[in-house]
C-alpha positions as CSV (number, residue, x, y, z in Angstrom):
1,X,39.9,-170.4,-30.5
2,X,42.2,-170.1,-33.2
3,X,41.6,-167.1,-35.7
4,X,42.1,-167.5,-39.0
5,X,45.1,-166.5,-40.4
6,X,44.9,-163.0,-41.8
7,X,47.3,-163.7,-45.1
8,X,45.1,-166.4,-46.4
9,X,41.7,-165.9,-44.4
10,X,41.7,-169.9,-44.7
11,X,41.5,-172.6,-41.5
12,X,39.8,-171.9,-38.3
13,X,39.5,-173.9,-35.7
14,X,36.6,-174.1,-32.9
15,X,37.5,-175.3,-29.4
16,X,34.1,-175.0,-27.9
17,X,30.4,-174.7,-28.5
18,X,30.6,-171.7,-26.6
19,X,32.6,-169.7,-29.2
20,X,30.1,-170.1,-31.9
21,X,27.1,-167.9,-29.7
22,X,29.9,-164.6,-29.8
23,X,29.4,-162.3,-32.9
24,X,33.0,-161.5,-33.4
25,X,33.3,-165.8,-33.8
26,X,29.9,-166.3,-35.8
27,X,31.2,-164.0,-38.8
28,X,34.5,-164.9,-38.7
29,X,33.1,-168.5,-39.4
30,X,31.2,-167.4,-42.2
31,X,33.7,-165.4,-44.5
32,X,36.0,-168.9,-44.1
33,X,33.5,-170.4,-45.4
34,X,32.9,-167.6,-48.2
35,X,36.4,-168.0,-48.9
36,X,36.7,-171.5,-49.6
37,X,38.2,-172.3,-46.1
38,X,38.3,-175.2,-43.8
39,X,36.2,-175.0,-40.2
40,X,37.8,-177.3,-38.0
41,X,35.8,-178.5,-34.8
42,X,38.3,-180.5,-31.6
43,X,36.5,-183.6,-30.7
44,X,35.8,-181.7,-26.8
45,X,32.6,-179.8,-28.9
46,X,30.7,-182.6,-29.6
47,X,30.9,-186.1,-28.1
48,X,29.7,-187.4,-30.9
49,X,33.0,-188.4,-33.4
50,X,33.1,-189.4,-36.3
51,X,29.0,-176.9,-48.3
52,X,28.3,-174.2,-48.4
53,X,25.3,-172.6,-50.1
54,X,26.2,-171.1,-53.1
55,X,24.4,-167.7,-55.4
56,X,23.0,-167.9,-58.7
57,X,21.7,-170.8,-60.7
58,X,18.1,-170.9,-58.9
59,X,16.7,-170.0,-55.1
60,X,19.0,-172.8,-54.1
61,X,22.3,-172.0,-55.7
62,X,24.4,-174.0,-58.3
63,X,25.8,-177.5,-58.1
64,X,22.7,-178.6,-56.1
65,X,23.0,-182.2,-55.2
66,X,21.8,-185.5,-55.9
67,X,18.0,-185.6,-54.4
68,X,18.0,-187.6,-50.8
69,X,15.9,-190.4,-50.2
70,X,14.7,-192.4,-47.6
71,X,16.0,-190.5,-44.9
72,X,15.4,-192.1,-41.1
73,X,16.3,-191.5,-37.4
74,X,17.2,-194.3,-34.6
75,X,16.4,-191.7,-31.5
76,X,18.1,-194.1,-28.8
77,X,21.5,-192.2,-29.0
78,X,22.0,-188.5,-28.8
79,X,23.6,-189.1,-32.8
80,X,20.1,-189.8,-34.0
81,X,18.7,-187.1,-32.2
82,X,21.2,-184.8,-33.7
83,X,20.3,-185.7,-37.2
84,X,17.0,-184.9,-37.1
85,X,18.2,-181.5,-35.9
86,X,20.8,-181.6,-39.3
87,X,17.7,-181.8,-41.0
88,X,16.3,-179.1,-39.4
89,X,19.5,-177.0,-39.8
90,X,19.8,-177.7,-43.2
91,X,16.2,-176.4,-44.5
92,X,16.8,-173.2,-42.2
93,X,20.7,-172.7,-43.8
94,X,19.1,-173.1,-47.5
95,X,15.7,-170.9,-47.1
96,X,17.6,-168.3,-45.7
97,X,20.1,-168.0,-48.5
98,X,17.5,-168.6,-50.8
99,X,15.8,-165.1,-49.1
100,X,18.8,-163.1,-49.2
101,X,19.4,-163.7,-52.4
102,X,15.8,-163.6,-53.8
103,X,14.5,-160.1,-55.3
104,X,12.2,-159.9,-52.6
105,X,14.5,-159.3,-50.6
106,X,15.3,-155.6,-51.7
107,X,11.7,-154.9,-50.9
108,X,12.8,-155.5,-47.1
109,X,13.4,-152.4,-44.9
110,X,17.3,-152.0,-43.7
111,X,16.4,-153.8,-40.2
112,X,14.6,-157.0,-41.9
113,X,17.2,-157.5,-44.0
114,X,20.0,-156.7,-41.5
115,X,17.8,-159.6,-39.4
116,X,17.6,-161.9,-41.8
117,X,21.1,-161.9,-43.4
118,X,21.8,-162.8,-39.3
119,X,19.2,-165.8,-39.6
120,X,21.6,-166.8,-42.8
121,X,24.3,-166.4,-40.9
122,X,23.7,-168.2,-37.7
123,X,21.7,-171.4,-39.3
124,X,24.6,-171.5,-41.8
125,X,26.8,-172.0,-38.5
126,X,24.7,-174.4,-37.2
127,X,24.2,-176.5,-40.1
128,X,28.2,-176.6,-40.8
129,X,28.8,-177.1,-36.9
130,X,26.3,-180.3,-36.6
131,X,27.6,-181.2,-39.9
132,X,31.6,-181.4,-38.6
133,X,30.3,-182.8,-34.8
134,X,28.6,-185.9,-36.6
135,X,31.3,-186.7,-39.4
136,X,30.1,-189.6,-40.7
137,X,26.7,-189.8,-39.3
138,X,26.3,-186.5,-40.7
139,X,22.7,-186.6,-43.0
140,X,24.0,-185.8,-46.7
141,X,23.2,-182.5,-48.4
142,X,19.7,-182.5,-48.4
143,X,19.0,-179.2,-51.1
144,X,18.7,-181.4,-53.9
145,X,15.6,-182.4,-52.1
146,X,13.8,-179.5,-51.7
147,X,10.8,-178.7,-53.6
148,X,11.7,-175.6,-55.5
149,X,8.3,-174.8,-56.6
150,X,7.1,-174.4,-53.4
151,X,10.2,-172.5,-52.3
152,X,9.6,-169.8,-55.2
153,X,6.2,-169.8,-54.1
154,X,7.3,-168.6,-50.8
155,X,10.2,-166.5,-52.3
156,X,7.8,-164.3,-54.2
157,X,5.9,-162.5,-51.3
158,X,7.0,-160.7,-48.0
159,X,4.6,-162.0,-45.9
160,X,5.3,-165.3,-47.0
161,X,8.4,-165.1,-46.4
162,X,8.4,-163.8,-42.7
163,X,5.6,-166.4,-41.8
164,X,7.6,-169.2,-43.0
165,X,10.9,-168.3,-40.8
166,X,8.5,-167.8,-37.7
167,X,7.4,-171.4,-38.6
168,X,11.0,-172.7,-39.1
169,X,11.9,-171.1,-35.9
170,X,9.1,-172.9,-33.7
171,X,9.7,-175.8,-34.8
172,X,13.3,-175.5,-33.9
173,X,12.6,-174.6,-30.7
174,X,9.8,-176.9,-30.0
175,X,12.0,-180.1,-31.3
176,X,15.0,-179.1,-29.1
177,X,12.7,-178.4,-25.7
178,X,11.3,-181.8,-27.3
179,X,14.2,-184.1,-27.2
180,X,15.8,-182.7,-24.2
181,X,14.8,-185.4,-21.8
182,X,15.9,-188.1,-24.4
183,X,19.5,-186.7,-24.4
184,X,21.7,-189.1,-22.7
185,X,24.9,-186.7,-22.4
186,X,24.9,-183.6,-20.3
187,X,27.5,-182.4,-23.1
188,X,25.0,-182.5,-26.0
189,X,22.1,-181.4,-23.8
190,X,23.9,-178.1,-22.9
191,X,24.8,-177.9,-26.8
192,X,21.0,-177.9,-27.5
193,X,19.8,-175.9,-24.7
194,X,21.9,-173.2,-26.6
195,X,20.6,-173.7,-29.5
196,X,17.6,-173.7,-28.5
197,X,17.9,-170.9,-27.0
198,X,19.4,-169.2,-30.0
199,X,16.3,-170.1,-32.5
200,X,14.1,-168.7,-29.4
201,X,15.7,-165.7,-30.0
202,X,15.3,-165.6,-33.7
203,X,11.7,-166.1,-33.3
204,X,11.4,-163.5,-31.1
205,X,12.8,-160.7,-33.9
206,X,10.2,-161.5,-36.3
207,X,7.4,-161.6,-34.4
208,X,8.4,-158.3,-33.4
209,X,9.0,-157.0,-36.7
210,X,6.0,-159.2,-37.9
211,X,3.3,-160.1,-35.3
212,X,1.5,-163.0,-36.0
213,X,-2.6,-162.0,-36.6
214,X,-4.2,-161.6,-33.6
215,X,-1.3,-160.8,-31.6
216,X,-0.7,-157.9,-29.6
217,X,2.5,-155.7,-31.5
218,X,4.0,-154.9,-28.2
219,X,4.2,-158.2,-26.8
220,X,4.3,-160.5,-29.5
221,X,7.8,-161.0,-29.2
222,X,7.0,-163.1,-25.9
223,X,3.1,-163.7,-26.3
224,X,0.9,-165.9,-24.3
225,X,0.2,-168.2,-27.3
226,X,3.9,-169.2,-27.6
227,X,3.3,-170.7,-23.7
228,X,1.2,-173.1,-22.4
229,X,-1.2,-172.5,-19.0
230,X,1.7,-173.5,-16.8
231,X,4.4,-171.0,-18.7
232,X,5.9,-173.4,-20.2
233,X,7.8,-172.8,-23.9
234,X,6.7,-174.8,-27.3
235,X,7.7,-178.4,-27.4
236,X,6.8,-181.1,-29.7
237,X,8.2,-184.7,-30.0
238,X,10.1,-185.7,-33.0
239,X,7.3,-188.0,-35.1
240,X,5.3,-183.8,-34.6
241,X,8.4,-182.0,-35.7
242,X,8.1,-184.5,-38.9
243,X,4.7,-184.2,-39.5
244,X,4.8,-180.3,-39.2
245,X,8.5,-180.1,-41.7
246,X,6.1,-181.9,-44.3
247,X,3.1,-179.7,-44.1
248,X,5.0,-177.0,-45.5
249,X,6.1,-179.2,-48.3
250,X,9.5,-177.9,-48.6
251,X,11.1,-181.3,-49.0
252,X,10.1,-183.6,-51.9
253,X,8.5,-186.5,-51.5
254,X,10.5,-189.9,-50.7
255,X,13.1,-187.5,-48.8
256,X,12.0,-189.4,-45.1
257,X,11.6,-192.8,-45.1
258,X,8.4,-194.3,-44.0
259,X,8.1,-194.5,-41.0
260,X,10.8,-191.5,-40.7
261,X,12.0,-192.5,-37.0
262,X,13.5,-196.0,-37.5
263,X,13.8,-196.7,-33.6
264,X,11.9,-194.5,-30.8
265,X,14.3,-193.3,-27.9
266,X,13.7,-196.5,-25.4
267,X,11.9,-196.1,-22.1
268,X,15.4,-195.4,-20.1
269,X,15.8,-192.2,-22.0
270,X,12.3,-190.8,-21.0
271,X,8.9,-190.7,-21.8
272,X,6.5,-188.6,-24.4
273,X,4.8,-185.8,-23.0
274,X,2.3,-183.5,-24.2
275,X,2.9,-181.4,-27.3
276,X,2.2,-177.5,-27.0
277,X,2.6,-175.8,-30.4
278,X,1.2,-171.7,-31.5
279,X,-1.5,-172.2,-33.7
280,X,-0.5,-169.2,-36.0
281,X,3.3,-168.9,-35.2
């Protein structure tokens, strides 16, 4: 990996996906981009060719774009697939900076905040990092269409805020163990094995610092209800991951087209399989 150079603190360039799971990497990656910088991704990171958030000016930041409209997904190719996880990446990268920069957020003791200025951090990665890998394909900025009434809804209380991240995070999880068998390149499968293994992670810290009602403080970091009767983790197909984005009404509506999936993944990719999902995440 090339660092960035210390005079100017302004291009880095990533050589692998590898790089971007070390911490020394993940925060060097976000002070270019606090700077102004340029991230640079090689073509061997993704094998698909082809803005930051800002503070102040509302939860959302200034300059927020043009609303997005009619947004859709052709699942047979791993680039489809990979913008419906831009999506993804995008709500988590904008209701995380919305959180560390709300008021609220002074009311959170030093370790919640120290966890979620990490959540910023890493879903600001990932978001930037999909972003670069899909070039062209890549799904424009999506924060103009974000319901901001909702968002301050969420904004305003604690609990709130720590149930919607554990929702966030599920999903995440549940998507990428959901598209797995649809991913026709064992390059971008190992890509979102990592991520998924990263939002896993992420969902673990807050249901430690926050258990879900009904769950057990000591073990809700792993709990049963996150596992299905055979042990295996969350999973949801994409047309799931959809439905559950729009229950929380975070994204205004027209955003997805309808129908949102354009083209299911064909029969040669795989097949659907049962969805398992935490009824209180």
């Amino acid at each position: 990996m090339s660092q960035p150079d210390p005079g100017s603190n302004k291009t880095m360039t990533i050589a692998s996906a590898g790089e971007l799971m070390r911490p020394a990497t993940r925060r060097s990656f976000v002070r270019t981009l606090c700077v102004g910088g340029t991230v640079m991704m090689l073509p061997s990171v993704f094998t698909a060719c082809g803005s930051g958030d800002g503070d102040g000016g509302g939860p959302l930041g200034p300059n927020v774009p043009t609303p997005v409209t009619g947004l859709s997904f052709d699942l047979r190719s791993d680039i489809g697939i990979f913008r419906l996880v831009h999506v993804l990446e995008q709500l988590e990268g904008a209701f995380y900076t919305a959180v560390v920069a709300s008021g609220t957020f002074r009311t959170f003791t030093a370790e919640e905040r120290e966890i979620f200025t990490d959540l910023r951090d890493v879903e600001v990665i990932h978001r930037e990092f999909v972003r670069t890998a899909l070039g062209a394909q890549a799904v424009p900025d999506i924060r103009g269409s974000i319901n901001t009434t909702t968002l301050n809804g969420i904004l305003s209380n604690k609990a709130n805020i720590i149930n919607t991240a554990r929702m966030f995070e599920h999903i995440g999880v549940a998507g990428l163990n959901g598209a797995g068998k649809y991913i026709q390149d064992g390059r971008n499968l190992l890509l979102a094995g990592k991520f998924a293994s990263v939002e896993a992670r992420h969902a673990a810290a807050l249901r430690d610092i926050a258990p879900p009602a009904g769950q057990n403080a000591n073990t809700a970091f792993a709990g049963d209800d996150i596992t299905d009767g055979n042990g295996l983790d969350v999973k949801l197909e994409a047309g799931a991951v959809i439905n559950r984005l729009a229950m929380t009404n975070l994204l205004e509506p027209g955003t997805l087209a309808n129908p949102p999936i354009s083209n299911a993944p064909t029969a040669t990719q795989g097949v659907p399989t049962a969805d398992f999902f935490p009824a209180n995440p």
